[in-house]
TORKE-550338 format. One record per residue (C-alpha): x, y, z. Coordinates in steps of 0.1 Angstrom, whole numbers. Layout:
N
+-------+-------+-------+
:  east : north :    up :
+-------+-------+-------+
:     X :     Y :     Z :
...
+-------+-------+-------+
// end
This chain:
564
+-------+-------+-------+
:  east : north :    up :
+-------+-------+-------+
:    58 :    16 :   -32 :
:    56 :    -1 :   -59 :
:    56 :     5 :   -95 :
:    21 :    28 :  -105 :
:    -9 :    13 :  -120 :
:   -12 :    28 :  -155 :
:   -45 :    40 :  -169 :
:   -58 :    44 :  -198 :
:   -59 :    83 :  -216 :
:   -72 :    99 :  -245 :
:   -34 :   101 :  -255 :
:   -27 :    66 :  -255 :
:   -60 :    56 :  -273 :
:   -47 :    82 :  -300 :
:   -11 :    63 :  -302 :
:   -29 :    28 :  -301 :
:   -52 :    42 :  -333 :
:   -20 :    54 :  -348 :
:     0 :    22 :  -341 :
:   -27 :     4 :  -350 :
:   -33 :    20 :  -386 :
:    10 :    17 :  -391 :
:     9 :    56 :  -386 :
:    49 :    67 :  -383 :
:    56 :    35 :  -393 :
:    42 :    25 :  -361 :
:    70 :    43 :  -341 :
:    64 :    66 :  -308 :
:    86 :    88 :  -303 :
:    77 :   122 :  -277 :
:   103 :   149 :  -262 :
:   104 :   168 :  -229 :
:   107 :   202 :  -241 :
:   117 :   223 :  -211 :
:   130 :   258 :  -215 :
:   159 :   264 :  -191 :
:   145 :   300 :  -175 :
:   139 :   286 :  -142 :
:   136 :   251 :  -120 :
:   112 :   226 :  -128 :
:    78 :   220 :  -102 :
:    56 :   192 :  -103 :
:    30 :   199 :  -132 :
:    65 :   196 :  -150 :
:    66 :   162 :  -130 :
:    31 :   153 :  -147 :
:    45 :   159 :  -183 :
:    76 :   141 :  -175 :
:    62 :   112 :  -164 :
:    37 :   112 :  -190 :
:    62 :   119 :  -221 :
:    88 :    88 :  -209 :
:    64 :    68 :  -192 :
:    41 :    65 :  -229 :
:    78 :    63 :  -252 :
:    85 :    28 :  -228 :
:    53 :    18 :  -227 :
:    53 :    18 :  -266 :
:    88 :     5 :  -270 :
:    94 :    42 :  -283 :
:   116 :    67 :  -277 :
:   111 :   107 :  -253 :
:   133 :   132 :  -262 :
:   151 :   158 :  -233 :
:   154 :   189 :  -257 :
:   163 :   224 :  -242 :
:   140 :   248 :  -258 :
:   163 :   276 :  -252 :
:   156 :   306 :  -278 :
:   157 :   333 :  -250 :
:   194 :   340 :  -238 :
:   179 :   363 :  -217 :
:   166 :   341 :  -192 :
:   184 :   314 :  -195 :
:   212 :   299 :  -173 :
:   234 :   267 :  -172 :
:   220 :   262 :  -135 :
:   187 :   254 :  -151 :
:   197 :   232 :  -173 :
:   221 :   213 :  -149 :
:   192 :   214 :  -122 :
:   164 :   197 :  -152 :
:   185 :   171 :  -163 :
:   191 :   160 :  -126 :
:   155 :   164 :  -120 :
:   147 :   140 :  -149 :
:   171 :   116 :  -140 :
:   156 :   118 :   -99 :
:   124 :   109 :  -115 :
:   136 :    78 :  -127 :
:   141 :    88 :  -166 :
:   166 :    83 :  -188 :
:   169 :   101 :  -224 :
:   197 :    80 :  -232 :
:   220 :    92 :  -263 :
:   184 :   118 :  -275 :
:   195 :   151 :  -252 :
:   187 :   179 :  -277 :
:   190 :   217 :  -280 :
:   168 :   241 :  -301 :
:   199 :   260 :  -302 :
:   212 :   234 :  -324 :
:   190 :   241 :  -349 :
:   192 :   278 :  -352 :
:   209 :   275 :  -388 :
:   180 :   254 :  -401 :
:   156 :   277 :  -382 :
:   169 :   307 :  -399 :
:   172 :   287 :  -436 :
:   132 :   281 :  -433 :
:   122 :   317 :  -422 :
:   144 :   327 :  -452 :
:   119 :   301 :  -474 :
:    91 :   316 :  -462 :
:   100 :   349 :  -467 :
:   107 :   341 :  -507 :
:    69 :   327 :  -507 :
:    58 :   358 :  -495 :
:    51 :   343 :  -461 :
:    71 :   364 :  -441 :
:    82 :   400 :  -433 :
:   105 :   424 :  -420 :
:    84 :   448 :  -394 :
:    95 :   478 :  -378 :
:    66 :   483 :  -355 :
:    75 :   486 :  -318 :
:    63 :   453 :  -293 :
:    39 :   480 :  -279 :
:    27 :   488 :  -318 :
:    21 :   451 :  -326 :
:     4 :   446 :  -297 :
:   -18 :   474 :  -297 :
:   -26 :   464 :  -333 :
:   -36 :   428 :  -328 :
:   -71 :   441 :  -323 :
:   -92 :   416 :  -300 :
:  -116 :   386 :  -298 :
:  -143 :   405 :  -316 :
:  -123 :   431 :  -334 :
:   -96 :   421 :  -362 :
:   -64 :   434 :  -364 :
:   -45 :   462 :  -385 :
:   -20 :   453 :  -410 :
:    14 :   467 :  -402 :
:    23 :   493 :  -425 :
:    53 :   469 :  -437 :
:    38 :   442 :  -450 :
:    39 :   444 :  -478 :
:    78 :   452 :  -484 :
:    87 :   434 :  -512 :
:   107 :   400 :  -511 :
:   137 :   414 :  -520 :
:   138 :   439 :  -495 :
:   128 :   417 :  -468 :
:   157 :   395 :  -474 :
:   178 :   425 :  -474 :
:   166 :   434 :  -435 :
:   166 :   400 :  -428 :
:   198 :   393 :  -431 :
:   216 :   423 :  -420 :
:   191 :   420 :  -388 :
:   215 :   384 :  -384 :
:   244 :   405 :  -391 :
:   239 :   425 :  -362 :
:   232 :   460 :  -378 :
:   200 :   471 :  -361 :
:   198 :   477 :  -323 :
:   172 :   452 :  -297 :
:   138 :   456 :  -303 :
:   143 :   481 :  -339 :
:   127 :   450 :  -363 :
:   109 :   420 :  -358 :
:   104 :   390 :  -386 :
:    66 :   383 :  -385 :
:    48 :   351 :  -405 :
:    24 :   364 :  -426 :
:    -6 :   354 :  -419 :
:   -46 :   368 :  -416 :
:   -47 :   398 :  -395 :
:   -86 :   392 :  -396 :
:   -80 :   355 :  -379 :
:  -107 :   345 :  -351 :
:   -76 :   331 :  -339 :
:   -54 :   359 :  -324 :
:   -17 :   337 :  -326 :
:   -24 :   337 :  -369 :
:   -21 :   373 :  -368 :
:    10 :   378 :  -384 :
:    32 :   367 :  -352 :
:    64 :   373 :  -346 :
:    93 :   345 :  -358 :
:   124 :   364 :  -345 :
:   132 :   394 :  -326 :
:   168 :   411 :  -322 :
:   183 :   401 :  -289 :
:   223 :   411 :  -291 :
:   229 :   389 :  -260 :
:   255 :   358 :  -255 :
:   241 :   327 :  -259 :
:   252 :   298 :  -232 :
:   257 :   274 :  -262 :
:   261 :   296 :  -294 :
:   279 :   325 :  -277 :
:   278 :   358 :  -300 :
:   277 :   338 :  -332 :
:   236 :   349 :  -330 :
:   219 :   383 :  -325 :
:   186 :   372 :  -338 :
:   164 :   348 :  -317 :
:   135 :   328 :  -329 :
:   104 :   328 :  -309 :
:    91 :   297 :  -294 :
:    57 :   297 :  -316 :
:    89 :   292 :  -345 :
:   114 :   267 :  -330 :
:    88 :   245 :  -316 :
:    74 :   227 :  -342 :
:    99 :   228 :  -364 :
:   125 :   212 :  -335 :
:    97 :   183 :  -332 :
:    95 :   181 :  -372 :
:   136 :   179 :  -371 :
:   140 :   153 :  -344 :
:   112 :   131 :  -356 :
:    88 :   134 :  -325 :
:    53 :   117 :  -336 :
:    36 :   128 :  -312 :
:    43 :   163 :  -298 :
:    19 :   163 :  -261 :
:    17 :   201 :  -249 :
:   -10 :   214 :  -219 :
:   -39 :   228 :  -227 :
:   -28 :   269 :  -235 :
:    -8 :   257 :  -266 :
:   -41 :   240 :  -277 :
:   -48 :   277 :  -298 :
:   -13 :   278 :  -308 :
:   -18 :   244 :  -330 :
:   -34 :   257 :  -360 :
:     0 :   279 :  -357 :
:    19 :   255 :  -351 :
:     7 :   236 :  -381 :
:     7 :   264 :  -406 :
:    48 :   266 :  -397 :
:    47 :   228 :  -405 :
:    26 :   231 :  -442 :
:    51 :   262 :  -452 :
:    83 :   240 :  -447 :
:    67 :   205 :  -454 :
:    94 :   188 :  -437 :
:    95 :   148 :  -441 :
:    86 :   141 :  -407 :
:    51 :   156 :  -395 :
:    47 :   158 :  -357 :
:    15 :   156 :  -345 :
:     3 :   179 :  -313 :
:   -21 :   166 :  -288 :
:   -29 :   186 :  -259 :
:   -36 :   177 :  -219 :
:   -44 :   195 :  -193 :
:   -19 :   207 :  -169 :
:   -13 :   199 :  -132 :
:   -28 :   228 :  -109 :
:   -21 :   221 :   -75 :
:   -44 :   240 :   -44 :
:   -21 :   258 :   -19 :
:     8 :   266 :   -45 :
:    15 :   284 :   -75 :
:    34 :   267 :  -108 :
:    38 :   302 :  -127 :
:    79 :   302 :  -128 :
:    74 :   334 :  -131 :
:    60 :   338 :   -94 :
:    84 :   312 :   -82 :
:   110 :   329 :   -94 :
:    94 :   362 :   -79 :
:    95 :   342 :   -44 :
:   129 :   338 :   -49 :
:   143 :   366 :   -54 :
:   123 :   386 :   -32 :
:   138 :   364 :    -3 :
:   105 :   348 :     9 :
:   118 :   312 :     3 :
:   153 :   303 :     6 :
:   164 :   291 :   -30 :
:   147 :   268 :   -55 :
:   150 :   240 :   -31 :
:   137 :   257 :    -7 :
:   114 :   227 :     8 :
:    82 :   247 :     4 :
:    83 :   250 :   -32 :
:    68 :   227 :   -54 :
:    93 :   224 :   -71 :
:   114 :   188 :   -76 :
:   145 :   201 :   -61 :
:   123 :   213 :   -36 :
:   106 :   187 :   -30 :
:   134 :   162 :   -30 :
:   151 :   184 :    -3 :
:   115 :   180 :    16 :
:   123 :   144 :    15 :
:    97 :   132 :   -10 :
:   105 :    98 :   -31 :
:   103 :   101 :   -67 :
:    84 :    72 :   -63 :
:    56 :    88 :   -45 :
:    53 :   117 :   -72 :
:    56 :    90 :  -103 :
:    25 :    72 :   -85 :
:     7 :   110 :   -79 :
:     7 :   116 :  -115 :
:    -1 :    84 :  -123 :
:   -36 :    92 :   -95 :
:   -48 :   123 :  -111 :
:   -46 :   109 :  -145 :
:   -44 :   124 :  -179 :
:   -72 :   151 :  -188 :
:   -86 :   172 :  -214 :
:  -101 :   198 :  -190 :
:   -81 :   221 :  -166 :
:   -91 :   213 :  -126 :
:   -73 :   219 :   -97 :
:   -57 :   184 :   -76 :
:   -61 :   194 :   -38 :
:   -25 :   190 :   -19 :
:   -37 :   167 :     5 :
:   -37 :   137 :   -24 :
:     0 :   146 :   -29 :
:     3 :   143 :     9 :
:   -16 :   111 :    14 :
:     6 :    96 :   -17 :
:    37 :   106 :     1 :
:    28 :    92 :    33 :
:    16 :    58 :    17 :
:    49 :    59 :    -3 :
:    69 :    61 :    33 :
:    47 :    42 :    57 :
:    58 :     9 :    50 :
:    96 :    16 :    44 :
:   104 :    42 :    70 :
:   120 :    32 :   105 :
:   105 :    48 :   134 :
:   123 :    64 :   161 :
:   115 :    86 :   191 :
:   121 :   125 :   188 :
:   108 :   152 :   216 :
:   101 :   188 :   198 :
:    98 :   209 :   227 :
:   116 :   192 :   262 :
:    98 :   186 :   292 :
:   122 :   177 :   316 :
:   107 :   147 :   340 :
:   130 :   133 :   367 :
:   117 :    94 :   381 :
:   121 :    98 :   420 :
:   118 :    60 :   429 :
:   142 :    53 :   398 :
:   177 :    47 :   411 :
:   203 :    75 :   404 :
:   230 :    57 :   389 :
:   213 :    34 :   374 :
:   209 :    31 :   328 :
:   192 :     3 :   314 :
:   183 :    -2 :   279 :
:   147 :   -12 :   266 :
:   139 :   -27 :   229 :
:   120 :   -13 :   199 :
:   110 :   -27 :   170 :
:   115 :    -5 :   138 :
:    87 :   -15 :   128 :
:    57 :   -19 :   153 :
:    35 :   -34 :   132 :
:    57 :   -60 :   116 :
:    85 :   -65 :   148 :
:   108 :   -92 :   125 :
:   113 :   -66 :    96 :
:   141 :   -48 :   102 :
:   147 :   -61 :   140 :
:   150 :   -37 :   170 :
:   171 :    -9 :   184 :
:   182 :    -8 :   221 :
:   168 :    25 :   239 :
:   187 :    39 :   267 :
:   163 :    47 :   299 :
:   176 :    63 :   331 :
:   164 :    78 :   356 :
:   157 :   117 :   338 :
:   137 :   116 :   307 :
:   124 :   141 :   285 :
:    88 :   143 :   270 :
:    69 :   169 :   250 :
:    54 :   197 :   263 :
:    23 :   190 :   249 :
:    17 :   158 :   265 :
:    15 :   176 :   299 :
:   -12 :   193 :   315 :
:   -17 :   208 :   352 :
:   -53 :   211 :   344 :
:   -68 :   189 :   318 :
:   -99 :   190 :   299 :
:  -116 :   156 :   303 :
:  -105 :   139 :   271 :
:   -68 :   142 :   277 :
:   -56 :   106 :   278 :
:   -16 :   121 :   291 :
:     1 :   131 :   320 :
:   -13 :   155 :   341 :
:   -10 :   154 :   382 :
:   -17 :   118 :   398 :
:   -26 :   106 :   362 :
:    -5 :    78 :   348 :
:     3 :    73 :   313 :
:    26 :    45 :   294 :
:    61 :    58 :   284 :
:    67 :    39 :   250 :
:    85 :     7 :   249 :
:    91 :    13 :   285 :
:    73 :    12 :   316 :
:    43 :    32 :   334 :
:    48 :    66 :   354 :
:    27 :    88 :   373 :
:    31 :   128 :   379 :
:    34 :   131 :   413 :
:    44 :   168 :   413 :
:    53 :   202 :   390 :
:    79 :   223 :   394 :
:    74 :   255 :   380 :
:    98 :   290 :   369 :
:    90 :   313 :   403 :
:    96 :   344 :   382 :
:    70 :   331 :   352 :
:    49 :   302 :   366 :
:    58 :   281 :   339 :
:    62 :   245 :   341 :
:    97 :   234 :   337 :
:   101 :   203 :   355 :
:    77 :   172 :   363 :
:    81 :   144 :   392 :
:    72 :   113 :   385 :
:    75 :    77 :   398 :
:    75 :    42 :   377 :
:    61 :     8 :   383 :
:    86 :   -12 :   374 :
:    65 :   -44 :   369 :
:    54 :   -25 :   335 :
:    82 :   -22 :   309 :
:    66 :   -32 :   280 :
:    42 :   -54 :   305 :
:     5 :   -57 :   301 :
:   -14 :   -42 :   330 :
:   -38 :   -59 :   352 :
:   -77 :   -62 :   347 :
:   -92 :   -29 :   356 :
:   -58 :   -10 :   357 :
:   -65 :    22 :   331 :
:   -39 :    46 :   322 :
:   -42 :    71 :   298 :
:   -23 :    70 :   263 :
:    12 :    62 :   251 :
:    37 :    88 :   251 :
:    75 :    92 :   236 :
:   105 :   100 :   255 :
:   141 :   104 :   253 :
:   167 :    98 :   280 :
:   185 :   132 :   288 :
:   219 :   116 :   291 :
:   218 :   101 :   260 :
:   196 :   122 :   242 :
:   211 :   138 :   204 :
:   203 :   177 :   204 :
:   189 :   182 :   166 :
:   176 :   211 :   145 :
:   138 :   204 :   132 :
:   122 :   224 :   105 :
:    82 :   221 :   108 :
:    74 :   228 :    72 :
:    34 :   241 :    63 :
:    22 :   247 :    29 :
:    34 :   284 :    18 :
:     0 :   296 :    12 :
:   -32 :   302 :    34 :
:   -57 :   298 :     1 :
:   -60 :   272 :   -20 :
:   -58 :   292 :   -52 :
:   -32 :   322 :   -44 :
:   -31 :   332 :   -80 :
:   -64 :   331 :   -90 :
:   -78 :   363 :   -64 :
:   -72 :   404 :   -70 :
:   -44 :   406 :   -45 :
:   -10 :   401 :   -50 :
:    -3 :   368 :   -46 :
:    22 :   371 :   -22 :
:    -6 :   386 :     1 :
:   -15 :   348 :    11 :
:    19 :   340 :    21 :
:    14 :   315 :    54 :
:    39 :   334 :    78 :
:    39 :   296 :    98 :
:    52 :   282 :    70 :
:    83 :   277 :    85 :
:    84 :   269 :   123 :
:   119 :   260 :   136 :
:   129 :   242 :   164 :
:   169 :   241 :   178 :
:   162 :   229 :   215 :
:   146 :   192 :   196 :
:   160 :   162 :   212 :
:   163 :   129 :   196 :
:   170 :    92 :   202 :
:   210 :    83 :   201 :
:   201 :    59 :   174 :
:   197 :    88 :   152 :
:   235 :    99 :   156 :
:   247 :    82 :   126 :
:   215 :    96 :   103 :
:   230 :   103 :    69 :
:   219 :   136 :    44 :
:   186 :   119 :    28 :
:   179 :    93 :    55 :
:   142 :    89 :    65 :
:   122 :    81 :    93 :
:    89 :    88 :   112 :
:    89 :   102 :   140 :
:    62 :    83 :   158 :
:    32 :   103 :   164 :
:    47 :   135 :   150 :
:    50 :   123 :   114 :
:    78 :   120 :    83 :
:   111 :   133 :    89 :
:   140 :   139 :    62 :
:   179 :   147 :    70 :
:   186 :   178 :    54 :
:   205 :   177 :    21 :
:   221 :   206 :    28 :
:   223 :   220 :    59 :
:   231 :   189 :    81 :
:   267 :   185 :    99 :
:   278 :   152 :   114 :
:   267 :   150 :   149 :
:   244 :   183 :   147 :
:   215 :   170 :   124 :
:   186 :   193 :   110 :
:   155 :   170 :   101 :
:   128 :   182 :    78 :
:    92 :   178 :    83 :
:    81 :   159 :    54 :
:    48 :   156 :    60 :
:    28 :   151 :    92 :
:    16 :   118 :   103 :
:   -26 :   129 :    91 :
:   -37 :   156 :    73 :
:   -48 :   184 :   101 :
:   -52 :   211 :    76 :
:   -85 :   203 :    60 :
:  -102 :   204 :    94 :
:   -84 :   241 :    97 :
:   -95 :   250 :    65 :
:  -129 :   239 :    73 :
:  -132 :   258 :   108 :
:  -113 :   291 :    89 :
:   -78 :   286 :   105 :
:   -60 :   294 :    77 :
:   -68 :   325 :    70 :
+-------+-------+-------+
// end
């Protein structure tokens, strides 16, 4: 796939204004602000590619800063897991990899400023008190009884709050504010809390951590970002976060704009539920290939090009809507059709043994790579003897009247190879179910076209059993049976799809596949994408994941109720 067509946003109208009017000195420069409490998913994708993809297309600059105020949360693994993440997505900060950690001196040498303007104050109301005391939309709030300390004294707690003399949670610095503001994040919010944890990069040297309302604006202001682009919940944190900005006055003013963010049907992007699915055990890790995450979904064995082109397709918005899955799937399989080799691979064996097909006897048959564009790529020699396997599926004793495969006396074409015909079943006597088929060939057909009034039915896939590669498949669904698991009563973990996962050990593929590396794709024709695990694969003993199938079925079982 080719690089994405770029349209036109409200954003980049705003930057052409600013450019235009020598705003910044006509410089662009945006950050990627992640904070490191968890893997990114793919409405982190959308911001990604919108933060870098605007800095190059304005010769400018994006940022990779680490808002990392909460040691808490926070892990190394995150961080190692974003930047590769970035870096998948074809993005490169270059020399500009920041922490808001870095800046904790600075951040503390403000709140110290605006607590000798009056601006700020040492609380000791409980989380639970300040909460209860914010009032509502329609009611104001209640002035904690310690605003108004005096200066002196609030410097006092301040600093011995940095020295480590109070326990977690005993004070709280708060801006202050308008307790009466129609805008609940101006009543006197908290700046810093007392956290007496070990930081990954400052160790114990802090005991005092600054909110994100505090380090967020003034980490743009520092760095120099022009324009700071957020989603659509900071949009009533702005007037907050520029209130930070006229108490400091710093030389550089940032400037937030705010989009809306990626909501994707059949998944949730809380981290906080992702991480719930985690550790609960109902995935397998962060990668786990039904996550929407980008590790994830790079394990699933989608391109970064296909998601740089996805978030290029659902544009740039002011209002919040929901993007349904199957336009990430459709991108995907665009994205792979036209670079993806295709190769034979049976799911579930159906032995068939050729009567009039001499024993001893292997021959080999060509395929193209590619069958719609046979030069590209050449062809692959397919071993053929005289026991084959096919699916299950494509076999039935008694078929309806629009099956087009093999039932008994019916022939079909076996791909790239000749025409058989069932001539009898062999069946478990204990069970009654079919385990073997007998068949003859015509062996005027290999890859032949028939006579005038010949009909057969369709074109099926085999494998030769002597040759055949035994492989692991995973048949990967979407991990919820709604399209909006969040947004109902329930738990959201109610709408878990139990066939989420469907695995397959007993899979047989073509011997082609035998030297498959971890990442290699192909389609497995008319199944759909296939990826080599990342992980789990061994050499000779490949496990292939499902990437996506070769059409979307799941609309028409959403429409008939199958999902629920």
């Amino acid at each position: 796939m080719s690089e994405p067509t770029r349209f036109s946003n409200f954003i980049r109208q705003i930057i052409e204004a600013d450019i235009a009017a020598g705003k910044n000195g006509g410089r662009v420069v945006t950050r990627f602000p992640p904070e490191p409490n968890g893997y990114l998913h793919i409405g982190h994708a959308k911001s990604i590619c919108l933060n870098f993809g605007l800095a190059r297309d304005y010769g400018g600059r994006c940022h990779l800063r680490f808002d990392d105020t909460n040691p808490l949360k926070e892990d190394i693994e995150y961080i190692e897991a974003i930047k590769e993440d970035v870096c998948w997505l074809g993005f490169d900060w270059g020399e500009h990899l920041y922490h808001a950690a870095d800046y904790f001196d600075q951040l503390y040498e403000w709140a110290v400023k605006l607590i000798r303007a009056g601006k700020a104050y040492v609380c000791d109301l409980t989380a639970d008190q300040i909460r209860d005391t914010r009032g509502t939309l329609t009611e104001p709030g209640k002035e904690s009884p310690y605003r108004n300390r005096s200066v002196e004294e609030n410097l006092d707690l301040f600093r011995r709050m940095r020295a480590g003399e109070f326990p977690d949670g005993a004070r709280v610095l708060r801006a202050k504010i308008d307790m009466a503001s129609p805008n609940l994040n101006l009543r006197d919010p908290v700046m810093y809390r007392i956290r007496h944890e070990v930081h990954h990069r400052t160790g114990d040297r802090w005991c005092i951590y600054s909110t994100y309302d505090w380090a967020h604006g003034q980490s743009d202001a520092i760095e120099g970002i022009t324009h700071s682009i957020c989603t659509l919940e900071f949009e009533d944190h702005r007037p907050l976060y520029d209130w930070f900005l006229d108490q400091i006055d710093p030389p550089h003013r940032p400037r937030q704009i705010e989009f809306a963010r990626l909501n994707l049907s059949f998944a949730v992007m809380s981290k906080r539920m992702l991480n719930e699915l985690v550790r609960d055990g109902h995935v397998s890790g962060w990668d786990d290939p039904r996550m929407p995450t980008l590790a994830g979904l790079r394990r699933r064995g989608y391109t970064s090009e296909a998601i740089r082109e996805f978030c290029e397709r659902i544009r740039v918005a002011r209002a919040d809507s929901t993007v349904d899955m199957e336009l990430l799937e459709n991108t995907v399989r665009e994205d792979l059709n036209p670079r993806v080799p295709r190769v034979m691979a049976v799911h579930r064996p159906l032995k068939v043994v050729i009567e009039n097909y001499p024993e001893d006897r292997v021959e080999e048959v060509e395929a193209p790579n590619f069958p719609d564009d046979p030069p590209r790529m050449g062809l692959r020699k397919l071993p053929f003897c005289r026991v084959i396997y096919i699916e299950r599926d494509d076999f039935m004793e008694s078929p309806p009247k629009k099956f087009h495969r093999l039932s008994p006396g019916r022939e079909v074409r076996l791909r790239w190879s000749y025409v058989i015909q069932c001539t009898g079943v062999v069946k478990d006597e204990r069970t009654g179910e079919v385990v073997e088929l007998r068949c003859t060939y015509d062996p005027d057909t290999l890859n032949a076209p028939l006579p005038e009034g010949r009909k057969i039915g369709g074109t099926i896939h085999w494998v030769s059993a002597a040759h055949a590669l035994k492989a692991t498949l995973r048949l990967y669904d979407r991990l919820f049976t709604v399209p909006n698991p969040a947004g109902g009563e329930a738990d959201f973990k109610t709408y878990l799809n139990p066939s989420s996962l469907q695995v397959l050990q007993e899979a047989l593929v073509e011997p082609s596949l035998a030297e498959a590396r971890p990442g290699d794709r192909f389609q497995f024709e008319r199944k759909g994408f296939y990826v080599v695990d990342l992980k789990d694969s061994q050499p000779g003993m490949p496990v292939f994941n499902l990437i996506v199938p070769l059409r979307d079925t799941w609309a028409k079982m959403v429409k008939t109720g199958q999902t629920e």
